[in-house]
C-alpha positions as CSV (number, residue, x, y, z in Angstrom):
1,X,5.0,-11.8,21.2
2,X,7.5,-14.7,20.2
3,X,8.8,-14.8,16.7
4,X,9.8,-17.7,15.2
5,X,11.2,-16.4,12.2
6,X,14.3,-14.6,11.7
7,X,13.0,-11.8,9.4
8,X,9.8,-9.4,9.9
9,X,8.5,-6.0,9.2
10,X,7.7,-3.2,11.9
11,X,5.0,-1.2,11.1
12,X,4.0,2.0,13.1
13,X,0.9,2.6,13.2
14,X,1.6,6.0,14.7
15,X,3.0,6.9,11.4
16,X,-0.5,6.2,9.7
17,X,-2.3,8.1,11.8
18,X,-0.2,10.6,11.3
19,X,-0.2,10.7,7.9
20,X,-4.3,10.5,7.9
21,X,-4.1,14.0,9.7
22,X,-1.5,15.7,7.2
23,X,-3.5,14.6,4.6
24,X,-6.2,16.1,6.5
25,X,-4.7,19.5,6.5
26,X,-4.0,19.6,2.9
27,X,-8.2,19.0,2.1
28,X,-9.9,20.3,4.8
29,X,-12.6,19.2,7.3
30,X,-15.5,19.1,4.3
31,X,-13.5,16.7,2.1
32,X,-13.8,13.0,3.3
33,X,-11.1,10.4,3.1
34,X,-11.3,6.9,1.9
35,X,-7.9,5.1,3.2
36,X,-7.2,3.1,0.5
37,X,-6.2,-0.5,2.2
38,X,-5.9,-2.7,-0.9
39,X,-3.5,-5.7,-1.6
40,X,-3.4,-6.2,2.3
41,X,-2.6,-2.1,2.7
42,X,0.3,-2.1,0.5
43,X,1.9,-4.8,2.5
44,X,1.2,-3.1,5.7
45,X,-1.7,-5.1,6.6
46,X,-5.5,-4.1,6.4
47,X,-7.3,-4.6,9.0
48,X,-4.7,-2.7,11.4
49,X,-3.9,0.0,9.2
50,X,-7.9,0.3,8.8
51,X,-8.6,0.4,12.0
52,X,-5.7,2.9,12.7
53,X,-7.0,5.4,10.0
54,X,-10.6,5.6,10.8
55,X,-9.4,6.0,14.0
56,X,-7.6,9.1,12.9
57,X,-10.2,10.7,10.6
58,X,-10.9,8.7,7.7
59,X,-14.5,7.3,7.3
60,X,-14.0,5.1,4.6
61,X,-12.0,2.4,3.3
62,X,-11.1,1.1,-0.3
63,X,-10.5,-2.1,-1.6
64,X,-9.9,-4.2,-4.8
65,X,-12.0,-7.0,-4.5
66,X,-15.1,-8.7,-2.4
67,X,-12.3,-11.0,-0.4
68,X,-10.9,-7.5,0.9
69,X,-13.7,-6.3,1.8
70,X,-14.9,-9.4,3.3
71,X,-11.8,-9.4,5.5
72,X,-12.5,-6.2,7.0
73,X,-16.0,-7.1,8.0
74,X,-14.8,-10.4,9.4
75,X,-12.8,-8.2,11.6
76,X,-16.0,-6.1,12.6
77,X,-15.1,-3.2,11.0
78,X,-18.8,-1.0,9.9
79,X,-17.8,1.4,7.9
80,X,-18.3,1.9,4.5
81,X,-16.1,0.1,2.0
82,X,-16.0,0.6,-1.4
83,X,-14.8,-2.4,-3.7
84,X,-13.0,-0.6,-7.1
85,X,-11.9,-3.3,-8.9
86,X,-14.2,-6.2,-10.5
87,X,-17.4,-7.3,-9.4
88,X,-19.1,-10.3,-11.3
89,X,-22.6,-10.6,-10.7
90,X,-22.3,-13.9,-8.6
91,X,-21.1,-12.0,-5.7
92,X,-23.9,-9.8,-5.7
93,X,-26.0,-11.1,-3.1
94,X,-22.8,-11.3,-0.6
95,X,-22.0,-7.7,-1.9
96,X,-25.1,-6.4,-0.6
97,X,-25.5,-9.0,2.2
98,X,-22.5,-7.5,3.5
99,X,-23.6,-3.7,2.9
100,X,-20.8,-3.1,0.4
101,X,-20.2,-0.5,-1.6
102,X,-19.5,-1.5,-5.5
103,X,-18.1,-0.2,-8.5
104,X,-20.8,0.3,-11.1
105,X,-18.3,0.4,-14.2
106,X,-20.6,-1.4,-16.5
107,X,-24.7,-2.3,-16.7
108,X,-23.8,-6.0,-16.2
109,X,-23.6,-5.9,-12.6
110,X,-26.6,-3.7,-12.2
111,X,-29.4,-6.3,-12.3
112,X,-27.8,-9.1,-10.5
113,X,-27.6,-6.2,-7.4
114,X,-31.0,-5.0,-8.3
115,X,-32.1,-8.7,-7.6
116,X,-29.9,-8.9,-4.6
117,X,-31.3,-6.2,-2.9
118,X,-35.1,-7.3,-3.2
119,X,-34.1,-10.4,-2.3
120,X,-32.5,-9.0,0.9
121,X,-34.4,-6.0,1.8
122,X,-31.7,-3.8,1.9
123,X,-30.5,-1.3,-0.8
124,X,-27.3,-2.4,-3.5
125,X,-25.2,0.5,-3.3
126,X,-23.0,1.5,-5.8
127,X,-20.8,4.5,-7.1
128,X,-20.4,5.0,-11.5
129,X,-16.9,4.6,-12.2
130,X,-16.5,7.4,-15.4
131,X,-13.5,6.4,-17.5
132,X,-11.8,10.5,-18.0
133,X,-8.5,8.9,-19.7
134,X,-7.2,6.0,-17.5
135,X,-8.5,3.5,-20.3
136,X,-9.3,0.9,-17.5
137,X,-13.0,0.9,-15.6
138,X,-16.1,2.8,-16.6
139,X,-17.5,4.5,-19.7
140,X,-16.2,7.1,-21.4
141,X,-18.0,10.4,-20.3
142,X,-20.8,10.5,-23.3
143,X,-21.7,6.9,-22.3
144,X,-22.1,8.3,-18.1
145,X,-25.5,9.3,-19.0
146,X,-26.4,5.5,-20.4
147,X,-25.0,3.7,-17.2
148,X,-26.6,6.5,-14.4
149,X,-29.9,6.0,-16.8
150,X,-30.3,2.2,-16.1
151,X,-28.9,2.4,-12.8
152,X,-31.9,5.1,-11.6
153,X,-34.1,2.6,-13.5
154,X,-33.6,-0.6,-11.2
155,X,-34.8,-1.0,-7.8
156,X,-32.9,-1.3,-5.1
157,X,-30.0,0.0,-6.6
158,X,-28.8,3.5,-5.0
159,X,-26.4,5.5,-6.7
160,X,-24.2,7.1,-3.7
161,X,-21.4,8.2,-5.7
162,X,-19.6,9.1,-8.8
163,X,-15.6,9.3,-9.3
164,X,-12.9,9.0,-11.8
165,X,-8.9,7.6,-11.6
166,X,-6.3,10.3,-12.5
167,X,-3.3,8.6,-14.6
168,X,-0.9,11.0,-14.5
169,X,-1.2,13.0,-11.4
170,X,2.1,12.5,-10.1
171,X,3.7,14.0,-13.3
172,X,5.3,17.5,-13.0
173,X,3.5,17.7,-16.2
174,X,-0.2,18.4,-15.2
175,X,-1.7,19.5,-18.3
176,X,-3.2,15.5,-18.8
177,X,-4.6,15.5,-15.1
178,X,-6.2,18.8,-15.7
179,X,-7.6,18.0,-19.3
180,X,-9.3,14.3,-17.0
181,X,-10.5,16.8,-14.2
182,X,-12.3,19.2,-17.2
183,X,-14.1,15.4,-18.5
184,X,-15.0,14.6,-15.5
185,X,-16.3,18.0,-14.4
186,X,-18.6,17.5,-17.9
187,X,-19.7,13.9,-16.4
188,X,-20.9,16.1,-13.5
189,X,-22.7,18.1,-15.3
190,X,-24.8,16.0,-17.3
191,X,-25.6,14.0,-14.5
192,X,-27.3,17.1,-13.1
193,X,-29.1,17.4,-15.6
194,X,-30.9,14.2,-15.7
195,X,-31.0,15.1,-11.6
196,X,-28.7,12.3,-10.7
197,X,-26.4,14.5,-8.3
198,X,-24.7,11.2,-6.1
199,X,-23.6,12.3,-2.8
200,X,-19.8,11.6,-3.0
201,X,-17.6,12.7,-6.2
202,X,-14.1,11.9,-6.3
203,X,-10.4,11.6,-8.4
204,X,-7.8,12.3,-6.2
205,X,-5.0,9.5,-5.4
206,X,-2.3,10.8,-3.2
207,X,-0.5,12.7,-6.2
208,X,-3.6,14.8,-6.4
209,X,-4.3,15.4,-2.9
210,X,-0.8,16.9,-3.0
211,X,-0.7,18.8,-5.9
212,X,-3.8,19.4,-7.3
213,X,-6.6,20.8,-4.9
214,X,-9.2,21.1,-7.7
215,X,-9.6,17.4,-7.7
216,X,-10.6,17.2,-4.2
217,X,-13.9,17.2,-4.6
218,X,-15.7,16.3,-1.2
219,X,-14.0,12.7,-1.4
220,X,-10.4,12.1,-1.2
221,X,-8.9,8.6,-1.9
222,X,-5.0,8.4,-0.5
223,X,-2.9,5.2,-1.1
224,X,0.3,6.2,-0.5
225,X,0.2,8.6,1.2
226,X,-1.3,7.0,3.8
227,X,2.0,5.2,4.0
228,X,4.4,7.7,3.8
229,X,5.3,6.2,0.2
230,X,6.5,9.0,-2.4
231,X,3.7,8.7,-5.3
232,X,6.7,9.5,-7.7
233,X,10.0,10.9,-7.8
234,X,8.4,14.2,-8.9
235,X,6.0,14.2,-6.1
236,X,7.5,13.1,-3.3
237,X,5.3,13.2,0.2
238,X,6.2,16.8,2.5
239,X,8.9,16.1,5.0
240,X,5.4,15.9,7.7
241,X,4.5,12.4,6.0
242,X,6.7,9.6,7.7
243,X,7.3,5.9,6.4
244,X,5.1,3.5,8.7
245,X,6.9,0.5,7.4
246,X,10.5,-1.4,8.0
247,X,12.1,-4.8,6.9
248,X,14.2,-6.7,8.9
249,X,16.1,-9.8,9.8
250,X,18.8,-11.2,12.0
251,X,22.4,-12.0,10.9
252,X,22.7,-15.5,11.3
253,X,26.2,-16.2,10.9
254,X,29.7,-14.5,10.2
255,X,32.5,-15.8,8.4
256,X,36.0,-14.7,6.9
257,X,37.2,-15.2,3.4
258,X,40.0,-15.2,1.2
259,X,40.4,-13.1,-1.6
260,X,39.2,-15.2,-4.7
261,X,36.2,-16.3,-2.9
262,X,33.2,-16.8,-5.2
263,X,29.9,-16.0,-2.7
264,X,26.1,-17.3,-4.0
265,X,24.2,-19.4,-7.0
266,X,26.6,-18.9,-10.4
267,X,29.5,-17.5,-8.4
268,X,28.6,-14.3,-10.2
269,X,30.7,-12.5,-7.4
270,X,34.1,-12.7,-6.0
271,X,35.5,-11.4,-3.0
272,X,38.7,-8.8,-4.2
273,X,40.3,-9.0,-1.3
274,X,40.1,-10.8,2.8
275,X,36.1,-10.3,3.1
276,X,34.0,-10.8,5.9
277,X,30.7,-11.6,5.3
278,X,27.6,-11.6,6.9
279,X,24.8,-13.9,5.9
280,X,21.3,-12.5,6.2
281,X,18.0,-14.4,6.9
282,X,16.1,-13.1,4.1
283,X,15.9,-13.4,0.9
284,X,13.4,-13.6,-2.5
285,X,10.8,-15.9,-1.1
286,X,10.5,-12.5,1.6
287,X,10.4,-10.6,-1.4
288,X,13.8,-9.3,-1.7
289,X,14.0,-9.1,-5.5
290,X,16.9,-11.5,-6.9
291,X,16.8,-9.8,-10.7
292,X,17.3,-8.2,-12.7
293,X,18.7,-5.5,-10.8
294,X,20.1,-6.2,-7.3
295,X,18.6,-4.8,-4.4
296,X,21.8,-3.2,-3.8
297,X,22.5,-2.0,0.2
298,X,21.5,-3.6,3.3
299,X,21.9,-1.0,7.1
300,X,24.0,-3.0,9.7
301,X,25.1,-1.6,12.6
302,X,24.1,1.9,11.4
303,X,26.2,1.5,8.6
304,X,25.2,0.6,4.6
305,X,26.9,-2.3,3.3
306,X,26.6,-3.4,0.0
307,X,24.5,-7.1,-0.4
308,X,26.7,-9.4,-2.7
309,X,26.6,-12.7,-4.8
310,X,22.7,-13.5,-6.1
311,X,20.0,-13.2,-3.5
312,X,18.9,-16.7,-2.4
313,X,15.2,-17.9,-1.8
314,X,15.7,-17.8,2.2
315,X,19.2,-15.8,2.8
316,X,21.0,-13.0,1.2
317,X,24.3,-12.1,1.8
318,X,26.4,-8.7,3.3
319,X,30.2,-7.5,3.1
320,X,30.6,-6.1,6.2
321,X,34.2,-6.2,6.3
322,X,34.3,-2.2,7.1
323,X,32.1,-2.8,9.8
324,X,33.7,-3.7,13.1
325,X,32.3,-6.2,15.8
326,X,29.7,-7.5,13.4
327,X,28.3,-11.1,14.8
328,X,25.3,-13.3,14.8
329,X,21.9,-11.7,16.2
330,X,22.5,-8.5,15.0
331,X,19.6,-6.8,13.3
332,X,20.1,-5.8,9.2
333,X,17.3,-4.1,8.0
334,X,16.9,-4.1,4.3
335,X,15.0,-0.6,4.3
336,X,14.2,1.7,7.1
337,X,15.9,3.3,9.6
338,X,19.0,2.6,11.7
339,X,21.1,4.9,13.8
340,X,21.6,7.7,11.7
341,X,21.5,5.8,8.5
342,X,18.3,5.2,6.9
343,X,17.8,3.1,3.6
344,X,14.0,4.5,1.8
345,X,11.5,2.1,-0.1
346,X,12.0,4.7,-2.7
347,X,16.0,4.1,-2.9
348,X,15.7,0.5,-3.0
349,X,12.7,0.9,-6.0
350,X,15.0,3.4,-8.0
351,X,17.5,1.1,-7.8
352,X,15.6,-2.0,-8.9
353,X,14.3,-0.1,-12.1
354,X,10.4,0.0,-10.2
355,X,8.1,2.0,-7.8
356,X,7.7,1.8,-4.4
357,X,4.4,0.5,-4.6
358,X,5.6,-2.5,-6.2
359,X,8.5,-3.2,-3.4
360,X,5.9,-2.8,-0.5
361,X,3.4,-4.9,-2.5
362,X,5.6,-7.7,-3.3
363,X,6.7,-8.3,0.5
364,X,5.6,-12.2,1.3
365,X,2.8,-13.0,3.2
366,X,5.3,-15.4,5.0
367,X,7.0,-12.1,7.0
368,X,5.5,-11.9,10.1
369,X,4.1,-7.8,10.5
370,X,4.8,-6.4,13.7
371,X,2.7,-3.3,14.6
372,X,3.7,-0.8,16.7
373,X,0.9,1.1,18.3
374,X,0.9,5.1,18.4
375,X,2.4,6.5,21.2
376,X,4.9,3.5,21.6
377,X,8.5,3.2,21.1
378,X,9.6,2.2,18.2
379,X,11.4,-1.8,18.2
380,X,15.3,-1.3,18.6
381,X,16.6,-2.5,15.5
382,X,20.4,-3.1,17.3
383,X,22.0,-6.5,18.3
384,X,19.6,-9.4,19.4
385,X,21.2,-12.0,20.9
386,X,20.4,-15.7,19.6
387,X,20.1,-18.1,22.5
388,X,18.2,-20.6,20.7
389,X,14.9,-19.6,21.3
390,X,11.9,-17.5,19.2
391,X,12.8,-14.1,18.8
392,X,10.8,-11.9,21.3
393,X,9.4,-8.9,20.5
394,X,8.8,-5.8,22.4
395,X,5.0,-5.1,20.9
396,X,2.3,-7.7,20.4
397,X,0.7,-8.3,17.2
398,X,-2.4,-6.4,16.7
């Protein structure tokens, strides 16, 4: 494929499905997954990463909102997706129209489905949302009985599952995750005994799939996971996950400096000695972060360099004066791997005070994704030369 702009992220989708099947060995073949592909799959993209993990075992996909999930039909994708954010009741005839799954959290939505789905001869399907200790979605437990109650009562309305959010399950501290799993275990219980026994029940994130096999259930629900993303410092993925995504972008020019040299907006840095710099074509419209913490190091070459002077909207810019032969058309990548070196989505988060999540997440929409299918060599991320034309790329987007 040609690519017109000078920066872009790689993403290998070998590495998802990979991930899909370690997180398969940790729950076994009678626990389900749900890839969770939410704010366009952490950055990744949905509808290839979707694709990629069904492909590799999963059989369902999660997703915020109806425009998410309506993205991954328009792409002809059948299986079941299950919107966990907010559904108003104006959506509900496209909700069921489009045999989505929706997050029953309050009665509101019920009727508005229930009308949906006589309207449209086809069932509203839902799963209760039971609020264990997140304080977001759902009742708490002793009001589970009230929403499964009304929800049994409507028609057209088919209760397929019943889950829970765990808030802390990527503390080393598990005592809170384990006090959510007992509430929701009582939730469980008292829908038995109005007979309400949904077929799915799940609470694991990626933090619990890791550490907590009790929360299994027969439905997992892996975010990061999928990504090869640490949920936290304290549970960081086994060595078997890898990282699906890089960020890159060309070096577009080289230039000496004297000592004294002020470099960027404010002139809040100066070069202390003869600096050579390179300037980078990224910057915070990609969604490298200007403030208030810098993003710190960039790999060129193989080698870290530190970024100085304030990130620009569309450049950024690199001492590489202990780099030799550094020109224009060389590759920098911002985090990932080069050579030897490798630079983590987890580094750069620590060092701008915030999670990986947020750093994948807040990559712009304007960064062209290039996927690598599995099985195929990963794009060289050494020298490109610039010859005036679009960048070519050794994989096509998917």
């Amino acid at each position: 494929m040609l690519l017109a702009r000078p920066a872009w992220i790689t993403v290998q989708l070998g590495a998802i499905a990979a991930n899909v099947g370690q997180v398969r060995r940790r729950v076994g073949q009678q626990t389900a997954i749900m890839a969770i592909v939410k704010a366009h799959a952490y950055g990744h993209g949905a509808t290839p990463v979707a694709k990629t993990a069904l492909a590799a075992g999963a059989s369902m996909l999660g997703v915020t909102c109806l425009d998410e999930a309506l993205e991954l039909r328009e792409a002809g994708i059948t299986a079941d997706v299950l919107m966990l954010g907010y559904a108003p009741g104006w959506q509900a005839s496209t909700i069921v129209a489009n045999d989505i799954i929706v997050t029953a959290y309050d009665a509101d939505l019920l009727e508005p489905l229930s009308a949906a789905a006589l309207a449209l001869g086809r069932p509203a399907r839902v799963h209760l949302k039971v609020d264990t200790g997140m304080s977001r979605f759902g009742p708490l437990v002793a009001g589970v009985r009230d929403l499964a109650g009304r929800a049994s009562q409507l028609p057209g309305v088919r209760i397929e599952g019943v889950f829970t959010h765990l808030a802390t399950a990527d503390s080393d501290d598990e005592a809170y995750a384990r006090d959510q799993l007992d509430r929701f275990r009582c939730a469980l219980r008292m829908l038995e005994e109005m007979d309400c026994r949904p077929r799915w029940r799940h609470a694991a994130n990626s933090a619990a799939v890791l550490r907590l096999p009790e929360s299994h259930f027969n439905l997992v629900r892996p975010g990061a996971a999928l990504y090869g993303l640490d949920p936290s410092m304290a549970t960081p993925c086994p060595p078997a996950f890898q990282p699906a995504l890089s960020l890159q972008c060309l070096v577009a020019q080289v230039k000496a400096v004297p000592a004294g040299t002020p470099v960027g907006y404010g002139a809040t840095w100066v070069a202390g000695r003869p600096t050579r710099l390179a300037v980078l074509q990224a910057g915070y419209a990609d969604g490298i972060r200007r403030s208030p913490k810098p993003w710190g190091q960039v790999l060129v070459r193989g080698r870290r360099v530190p970024l100085v002077g304030a990130v620009c909207m569309d450049l950024c810019m690199a001492d590489v004066t202990e780099v030799p032969g550094v020109e224009a058309g060389d590759v920098a990548v911002l985090f990932g791997r080069q050579g030897d070196e490798e630079i983590t989505v987890g580094e750069v988060a620590c060092r701008l005070g915030t999670i990986g999540y947020e750093v994948l997440c807040g990559l712009a929409s304007r960064v062209p994704r290039v996927y690598v299918p599995a099985g195929a060599a990963a794009y060289p991320t050494t020298a490109v030369p610039l010859d005036g034309s679009p960048l070519r790329m050794g994989v096509e987007s998917l």
